[in-house]
N, C-alpha and C positions, 0 to 999 in steps of 0.2 A: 570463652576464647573467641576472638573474632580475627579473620583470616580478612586476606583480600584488601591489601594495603596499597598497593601498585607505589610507582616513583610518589605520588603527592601524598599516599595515605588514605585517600577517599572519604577526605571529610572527617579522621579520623587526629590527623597532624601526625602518626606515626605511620614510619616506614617498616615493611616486613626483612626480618631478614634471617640467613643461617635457616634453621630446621623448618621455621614458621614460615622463609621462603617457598623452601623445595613442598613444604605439605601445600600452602598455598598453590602452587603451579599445578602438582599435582592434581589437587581440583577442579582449579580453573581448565585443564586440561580437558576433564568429561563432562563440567557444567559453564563453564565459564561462556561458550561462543563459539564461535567456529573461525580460529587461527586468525584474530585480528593483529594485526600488525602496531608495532613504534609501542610497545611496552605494556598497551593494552593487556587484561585479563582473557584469557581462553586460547591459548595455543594449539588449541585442539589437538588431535592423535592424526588425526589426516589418514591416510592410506599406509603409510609405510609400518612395517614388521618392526624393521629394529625401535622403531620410536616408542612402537605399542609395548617391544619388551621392555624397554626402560622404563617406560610406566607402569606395567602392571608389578618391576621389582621395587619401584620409589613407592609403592601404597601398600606394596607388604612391609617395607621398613616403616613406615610410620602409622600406619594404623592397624589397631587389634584385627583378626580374622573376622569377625560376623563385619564389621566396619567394609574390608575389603571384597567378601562376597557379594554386600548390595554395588559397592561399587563398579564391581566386574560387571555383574547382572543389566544394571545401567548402561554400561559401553556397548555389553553387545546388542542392547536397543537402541539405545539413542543414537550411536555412530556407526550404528552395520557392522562389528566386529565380526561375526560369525565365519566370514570369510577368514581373516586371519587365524580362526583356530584349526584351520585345515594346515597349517604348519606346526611342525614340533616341534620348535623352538616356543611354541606361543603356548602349547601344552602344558610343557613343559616347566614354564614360568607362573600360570596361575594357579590361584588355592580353590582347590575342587572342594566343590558341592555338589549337594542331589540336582540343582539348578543349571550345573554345567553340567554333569550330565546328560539330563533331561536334553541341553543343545547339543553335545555331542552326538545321541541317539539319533539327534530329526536332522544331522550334517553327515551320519557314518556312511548311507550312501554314494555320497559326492567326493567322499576322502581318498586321496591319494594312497597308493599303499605304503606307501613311507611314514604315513600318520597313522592310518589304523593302531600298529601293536602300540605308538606311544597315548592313544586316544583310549585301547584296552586294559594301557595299565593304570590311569586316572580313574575309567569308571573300577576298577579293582579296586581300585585304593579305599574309594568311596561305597564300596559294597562292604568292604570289607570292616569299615567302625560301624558302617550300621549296623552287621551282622554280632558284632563285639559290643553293641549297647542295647539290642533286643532279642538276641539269640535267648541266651540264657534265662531270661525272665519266661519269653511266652514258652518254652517247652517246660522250664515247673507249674506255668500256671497251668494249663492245658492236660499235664502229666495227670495233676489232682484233678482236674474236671474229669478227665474221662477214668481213671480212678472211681472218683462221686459215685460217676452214673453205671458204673459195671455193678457197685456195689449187693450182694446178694447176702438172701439172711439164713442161708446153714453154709458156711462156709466150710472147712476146712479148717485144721488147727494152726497150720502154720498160714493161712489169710485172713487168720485174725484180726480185727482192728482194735486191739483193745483198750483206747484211751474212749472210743466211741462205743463199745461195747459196756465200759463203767457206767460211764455220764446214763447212758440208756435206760440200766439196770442200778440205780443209785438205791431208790427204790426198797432193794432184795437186800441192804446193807444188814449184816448180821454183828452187830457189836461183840457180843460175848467172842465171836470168833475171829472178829476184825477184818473181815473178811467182805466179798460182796458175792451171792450165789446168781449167777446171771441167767435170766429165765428165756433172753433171746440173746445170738449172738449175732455180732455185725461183722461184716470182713469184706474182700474184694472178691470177685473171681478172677481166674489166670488165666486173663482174657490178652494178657499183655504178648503172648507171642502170637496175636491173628489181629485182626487188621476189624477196630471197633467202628472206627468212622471213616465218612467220605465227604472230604470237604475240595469244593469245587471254587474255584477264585476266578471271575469273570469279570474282565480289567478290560476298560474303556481305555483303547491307546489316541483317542485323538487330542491334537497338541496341547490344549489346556487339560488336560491329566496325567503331562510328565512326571511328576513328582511323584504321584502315587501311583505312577506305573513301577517307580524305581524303587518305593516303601514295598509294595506288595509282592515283585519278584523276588527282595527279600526276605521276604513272610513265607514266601512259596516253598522256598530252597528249604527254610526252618521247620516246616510243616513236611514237606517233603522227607527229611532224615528223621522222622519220630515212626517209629514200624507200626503202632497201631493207628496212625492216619494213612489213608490213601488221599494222595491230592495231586488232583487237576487243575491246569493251569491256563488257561485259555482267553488271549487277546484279540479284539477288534477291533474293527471301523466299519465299512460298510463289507468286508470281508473277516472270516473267523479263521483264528489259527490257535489250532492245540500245540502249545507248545512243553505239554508234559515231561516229555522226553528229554527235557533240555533242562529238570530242576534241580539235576546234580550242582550244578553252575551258575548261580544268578547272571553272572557274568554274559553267558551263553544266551539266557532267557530273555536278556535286555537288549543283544544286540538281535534278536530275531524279531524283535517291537518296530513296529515303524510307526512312528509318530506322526501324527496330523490325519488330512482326511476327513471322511464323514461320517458316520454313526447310525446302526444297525441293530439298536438293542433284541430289538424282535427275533432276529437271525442269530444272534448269538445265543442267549436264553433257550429257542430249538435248541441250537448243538449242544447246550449242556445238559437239555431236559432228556435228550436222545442217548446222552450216555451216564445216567442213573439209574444204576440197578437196585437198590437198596433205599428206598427213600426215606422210609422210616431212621433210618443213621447216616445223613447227609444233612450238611452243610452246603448252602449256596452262597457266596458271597459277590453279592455285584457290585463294583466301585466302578461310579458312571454320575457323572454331572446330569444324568438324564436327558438333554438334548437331541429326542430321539428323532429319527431323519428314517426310521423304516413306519412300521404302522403299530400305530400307538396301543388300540385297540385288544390286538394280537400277544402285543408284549404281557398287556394285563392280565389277558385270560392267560399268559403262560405262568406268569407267576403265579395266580390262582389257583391252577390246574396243581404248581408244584405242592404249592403251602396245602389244596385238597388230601394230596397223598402222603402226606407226613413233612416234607421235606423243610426244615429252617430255613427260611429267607434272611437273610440282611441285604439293605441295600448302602452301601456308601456313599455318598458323594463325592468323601475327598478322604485319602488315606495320605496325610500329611503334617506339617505344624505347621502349613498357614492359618492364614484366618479365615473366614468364613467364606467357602466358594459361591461361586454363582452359580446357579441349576436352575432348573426347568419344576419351579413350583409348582407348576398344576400337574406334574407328573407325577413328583416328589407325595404331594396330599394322594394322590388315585392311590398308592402304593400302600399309604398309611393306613389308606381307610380298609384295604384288604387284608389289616395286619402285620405288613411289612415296614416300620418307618424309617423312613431317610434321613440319613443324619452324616456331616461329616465326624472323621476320625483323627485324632494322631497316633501315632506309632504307637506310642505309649501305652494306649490306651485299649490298643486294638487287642491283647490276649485276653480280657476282662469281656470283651466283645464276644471272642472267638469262643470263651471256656462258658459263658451262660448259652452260647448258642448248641453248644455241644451237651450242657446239661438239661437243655431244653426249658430255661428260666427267664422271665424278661428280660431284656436287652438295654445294659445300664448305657441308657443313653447320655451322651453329655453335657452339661448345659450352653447353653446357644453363646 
């Protein structure tokens, strides 16, 4: 389909008209120019509210949803939109993503209080199908990890495992009695009412790590309501804030994030190394583009120090479904070579991540 007809057709000999208008304009409107005059393509959105609401309800009526999120994504770069999302009228009309979020986050200090609760119920809305499209998955996978590794070999009768207890013992199979006499037993321990692991989430909040500021305080809250994990939740810049307290709520967790700034891996890493008590059952997860801006040196030996005393490292780059972030390569190899290697993630893929790192098994990385 080819758009962009104006009164002559542009070389094409036909004129647009009806829906192939209005979708037309609507483009030309965030690509076309900047509001040229006498029929000209690109009307631009200019400064005014109600024009921008008109537009952003003319590209929900004509184009599918992933269509209309790059589109939004685009106005509030290319035209400075940002501004106009501090009105609720303007909230109100677009289709939320992790990526308006993400703007909404690094705008919620500057907001009006008349826009806050309608800017809290968007990032809701949008925590809230993450939360419905990877809740359930990483708390089975995870469940069975640490299940895995409680595993002990005189259990108890009723922590039996006994489809694993057969396969084991296949071996002892007595035909005449059809039977199998099992010479070891496999099962769990009822380790499930105390608290097996401590998994630590240290989340880069500077601006290019919105996204995966916004995947990970979702992981947080999920990880948070499982009783055998303990997890801390703890964001940066060039200052550190635990904000453990706050993982009842993703909600809560996102709006305590301030986005952009500068980056302080070194300082962060202390304050999580400062509060593991158990290193042998911890989890460290850092998602961090690695652009470190404290001392690089420092950070290394910290992680070394950790991965010395037992503790699982992962590092992220990117906890997200983009494509391939940008990072700080020579940081990213130092990390590899201590055993820690960096890798982005997406959501998806992240409980596969979390349950080897909890069974203490390579770390299925994913390909590039």
């Amino acid at each position: 389909m080819v758009l962009g007809g104006g009164a002559g057709g542009e070389g094409t000999g036909y004129a647009l008209a009806g829906r192939d208008a209005a979708m037309d304009r609507a483009l030309g409107a965030l690509y076309g120019g900047n509001g040229a005059a006498g029929g000209e393509r690109g009307a631009g959105l200019g400064g005014s509210a109600p024009q921008v609401a008109r537009w952003l309800g003319d590209i929900r009526r004509y184009f599918p949803t992933s269509v209309v999120q790059v589109m939004q994504r685009d106005a509030i770069g290319r035209l400075g939109l940002s501004a106009l999302l501090l009105e609720p009228e303007m909230l109100e009309a677009v289709e939320a993503d992790v990526h308006l979020v993400g703007t909404l986050l690094s705008l919620h200090k500057a907001m009006p209080e008349t826009t806050k609760e309608t800017a809290r119920a968007v990032v809701r809305k949008v925590v809230a199908d993450l939360e419905a499209r990877l809740a359930t998955r990483t708390r089975a996978t995870l469940t069975g990890a640490l299940d895995r590794s409680a595993r002990v070999g005189r259990p108890r009768h009723r922590d039996i495992d006994w489809d694993r207890t057969i396969r084991a013992n296949l071996r002892h199979y007595l035909p005449e009695h059809g039977t199998v006499v099992p010479e070891r037993l496999i099962g769990y321990g009822r380790a499930d009412r105390a608290v097996r692991k401590d998994v630590v989430l240290c989340i880069d909040q500077s601006g290019s790590m919105a996204a995966s500021v916004v995947h990970a305080s979702v992981f947080g809250a999920v990880l948070a309501s499982m009783r055998a994990i303990a997890t801390r939740l703890v964001v940066f810049d060039t200052a550190v804030v635990d904000l453990t307290d706050q993982l009842a709520d993703p909600v809560d967790v996102l709006f305590g994030t301030q986005l952009g700034g500068g980056t302080d891996i070194n300082r962060a890493l202390a304050y999580c190394a400062s509060r593991i008590t158990r290193p042998a059952d911890t989890v460290v997860v850092l998602i961090s583009d690695l652009y470190e801006g404290g001392i690089r040196d420092e950070m290394l030996k910290r992680v070394a120090a950790m991965k010395a005393s037992g503790v699982q490292f992962v590092a992220l780059l990117a906890l997200s479904d983009e494509g391939a972030p940008a990072y700080d390569r020579e940081h990213a190899a130092a990390l590899a070579a201590l055993g820690a290697p960096a890798f982005a993630c997406t959501p998806d893929h992240f409980p596969d991540v979390m349950a080897a790192a909890i069974e203490k098994r390579p770390i299925p990385i994913p390909e590039a």
